[in-house]
MIVOGU-804336 format. One record per residue (C-alpha): residue in three letters; residue number from 1; x, y, z. Coordinates in pm, whole numbers, plus 50000, padded with zeros to 5 digits. Each point is the difference from the previous one (the first is absolute). Example, Ala and Ser with C-alpha at 12.3 -4.5 7.8 and 13.67 -1.06 7.14 Angstrom:
! residues 2
+-----+-----+-------+-------+-------+
|  aa |   i |    px |    py |    pz |
+-----+-----+-------+-------+-------+
| ALA |   1 | 51230 | 49550 | 50780 |
| SER |   2 | 50137 | 50344 | 49934 |
+-----+-----+-------+-------+-------+
//
This chain:
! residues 105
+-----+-----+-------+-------+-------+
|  aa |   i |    px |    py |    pz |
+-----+-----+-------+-------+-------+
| UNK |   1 | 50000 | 50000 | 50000 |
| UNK |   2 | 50111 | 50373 | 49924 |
| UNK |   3 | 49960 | 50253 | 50187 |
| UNK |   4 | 50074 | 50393 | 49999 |
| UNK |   5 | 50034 | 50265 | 50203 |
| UNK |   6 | 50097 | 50429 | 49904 |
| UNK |   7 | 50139 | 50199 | 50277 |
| UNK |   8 | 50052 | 50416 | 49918 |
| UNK |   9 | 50311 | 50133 | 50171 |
| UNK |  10 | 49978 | 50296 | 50191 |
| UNK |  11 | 50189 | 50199 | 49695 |
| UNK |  12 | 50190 | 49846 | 49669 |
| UNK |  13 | 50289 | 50197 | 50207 |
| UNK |  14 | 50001 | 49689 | 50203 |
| UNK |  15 | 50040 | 49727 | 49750 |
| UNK |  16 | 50386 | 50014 | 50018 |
| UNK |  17 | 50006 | 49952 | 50359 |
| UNK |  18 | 49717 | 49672 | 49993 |
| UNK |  19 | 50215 | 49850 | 49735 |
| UNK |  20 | 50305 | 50038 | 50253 |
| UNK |  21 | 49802 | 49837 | 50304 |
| UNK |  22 | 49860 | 49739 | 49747 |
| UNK |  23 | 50336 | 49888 | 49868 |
| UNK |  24 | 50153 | 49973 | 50361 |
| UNK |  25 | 49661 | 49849 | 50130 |
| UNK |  26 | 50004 | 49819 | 50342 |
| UNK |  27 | 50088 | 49587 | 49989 |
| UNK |  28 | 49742 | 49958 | 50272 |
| UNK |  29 | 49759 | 50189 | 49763 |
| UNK |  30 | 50063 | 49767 | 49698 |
| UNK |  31 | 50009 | 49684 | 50152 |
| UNK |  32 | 49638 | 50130 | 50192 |
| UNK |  33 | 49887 | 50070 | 49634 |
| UNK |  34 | 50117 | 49634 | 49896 |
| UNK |  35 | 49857 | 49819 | 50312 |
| UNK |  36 | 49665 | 50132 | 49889 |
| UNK |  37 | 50009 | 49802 | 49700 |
| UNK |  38 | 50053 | 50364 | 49771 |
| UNK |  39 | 50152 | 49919 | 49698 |
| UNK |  40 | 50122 | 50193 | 49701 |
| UNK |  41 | 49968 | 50347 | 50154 |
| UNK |  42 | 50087 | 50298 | 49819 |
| UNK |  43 | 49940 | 50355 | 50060 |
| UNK |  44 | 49994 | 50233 | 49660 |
| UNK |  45 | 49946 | 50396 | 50022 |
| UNK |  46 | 49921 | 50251 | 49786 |
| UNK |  47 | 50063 | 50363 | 50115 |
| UNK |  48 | 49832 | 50002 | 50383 |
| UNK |  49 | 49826 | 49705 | 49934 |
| UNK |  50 | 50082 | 49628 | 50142 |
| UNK |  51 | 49863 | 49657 | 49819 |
| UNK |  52 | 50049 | 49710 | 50212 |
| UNK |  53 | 49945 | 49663 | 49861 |
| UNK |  54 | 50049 | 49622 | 50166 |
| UNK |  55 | 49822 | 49648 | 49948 |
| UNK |  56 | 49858 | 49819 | 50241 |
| UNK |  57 | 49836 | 49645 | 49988 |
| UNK |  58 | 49614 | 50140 | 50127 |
| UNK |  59 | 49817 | 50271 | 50130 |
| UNK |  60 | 49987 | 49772 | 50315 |
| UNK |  61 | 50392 | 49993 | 49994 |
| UNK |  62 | 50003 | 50374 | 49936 |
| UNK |  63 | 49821 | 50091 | 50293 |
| UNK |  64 | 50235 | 49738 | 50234 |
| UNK |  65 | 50282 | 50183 | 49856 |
| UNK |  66 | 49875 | 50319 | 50123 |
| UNK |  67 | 49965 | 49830 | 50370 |
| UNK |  68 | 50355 | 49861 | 50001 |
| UNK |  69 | 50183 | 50361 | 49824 |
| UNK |  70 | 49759 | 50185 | 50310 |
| UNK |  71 | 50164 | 49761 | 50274 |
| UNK |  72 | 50369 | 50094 | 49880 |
| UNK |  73 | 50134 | 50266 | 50178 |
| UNK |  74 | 50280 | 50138 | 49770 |
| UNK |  75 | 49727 | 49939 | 49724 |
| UNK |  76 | 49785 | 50240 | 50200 |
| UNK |  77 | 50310 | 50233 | 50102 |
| UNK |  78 | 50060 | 50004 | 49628 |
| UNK |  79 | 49679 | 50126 | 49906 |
| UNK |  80 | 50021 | 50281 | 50270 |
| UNK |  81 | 50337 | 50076 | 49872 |
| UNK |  82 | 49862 | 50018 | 49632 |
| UNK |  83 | 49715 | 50261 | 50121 |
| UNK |  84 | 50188 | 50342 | 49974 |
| UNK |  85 | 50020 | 49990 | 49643 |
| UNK |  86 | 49684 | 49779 | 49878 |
| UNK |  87 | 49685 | 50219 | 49990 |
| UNK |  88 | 49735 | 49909 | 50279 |
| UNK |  89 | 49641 | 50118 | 49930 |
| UNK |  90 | 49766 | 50150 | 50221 |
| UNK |  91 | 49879 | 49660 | 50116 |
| UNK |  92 | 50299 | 49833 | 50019 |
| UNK |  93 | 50039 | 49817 | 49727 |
| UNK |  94 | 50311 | 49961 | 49817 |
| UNK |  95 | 49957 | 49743 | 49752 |
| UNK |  96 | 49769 | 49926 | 49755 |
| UNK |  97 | 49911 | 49644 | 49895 |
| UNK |  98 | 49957 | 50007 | 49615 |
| UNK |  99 | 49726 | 49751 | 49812 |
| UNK | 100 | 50143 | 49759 | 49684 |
| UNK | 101 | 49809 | 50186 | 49695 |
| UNK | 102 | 50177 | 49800 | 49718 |
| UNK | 103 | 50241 | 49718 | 50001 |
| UNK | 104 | 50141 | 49812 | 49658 |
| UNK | 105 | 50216 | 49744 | 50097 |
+-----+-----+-------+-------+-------+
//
């Protein structure tokens, strides 16, 4: 299963500096990301925006994923650490879980 994801950074200003925490990313965080059963992750941008994209065996495994990143705490530390330059909307939310529209495989 596919499954996507667009984040907006606070200001295209700050894409050097989350390529330079990305390409020095914690061990604890990647090995958090692989325990989940994540696979093929990429993040892609264009200007302030962020496209994530991973598979995952099942909506069932993507929601026990979410449980086991959520009880890691450098995976948690990471996302706190990650907040001063990703843009956080009025509610909270700071991610945006996209819907497959086409697919040609």
């Amino acid at each position: 299963m596919r499954k996507a994801v667009l984040f907006k950074l606070k200001s295209s200003e700050h894409m050097r500096e989350y390529k330079r925490r990305h390409d020095s990313i914690w061990p604890e965080v990647l090995e958090a990301i692989k325990k989940s059963g994540i696979r093929n992750y990429s993040i892609w941008n264009f200007e302030d925006l962020l496209f994530g994209y991973y598979e995952i065996d099942s909506e069932e495994a993507d929601k026990k994923a979410a449980e086991i990143l959520f009880s890691e705490p450098k995976f948690i530390e990471w996302r706190s650490y990650m907040e001063d330059i990703i843009n956080i909307d009025g509610n909270g939310q700071k991610e945006y879980p996209m819907q497959l529209m086409f697919l040609l495989e």
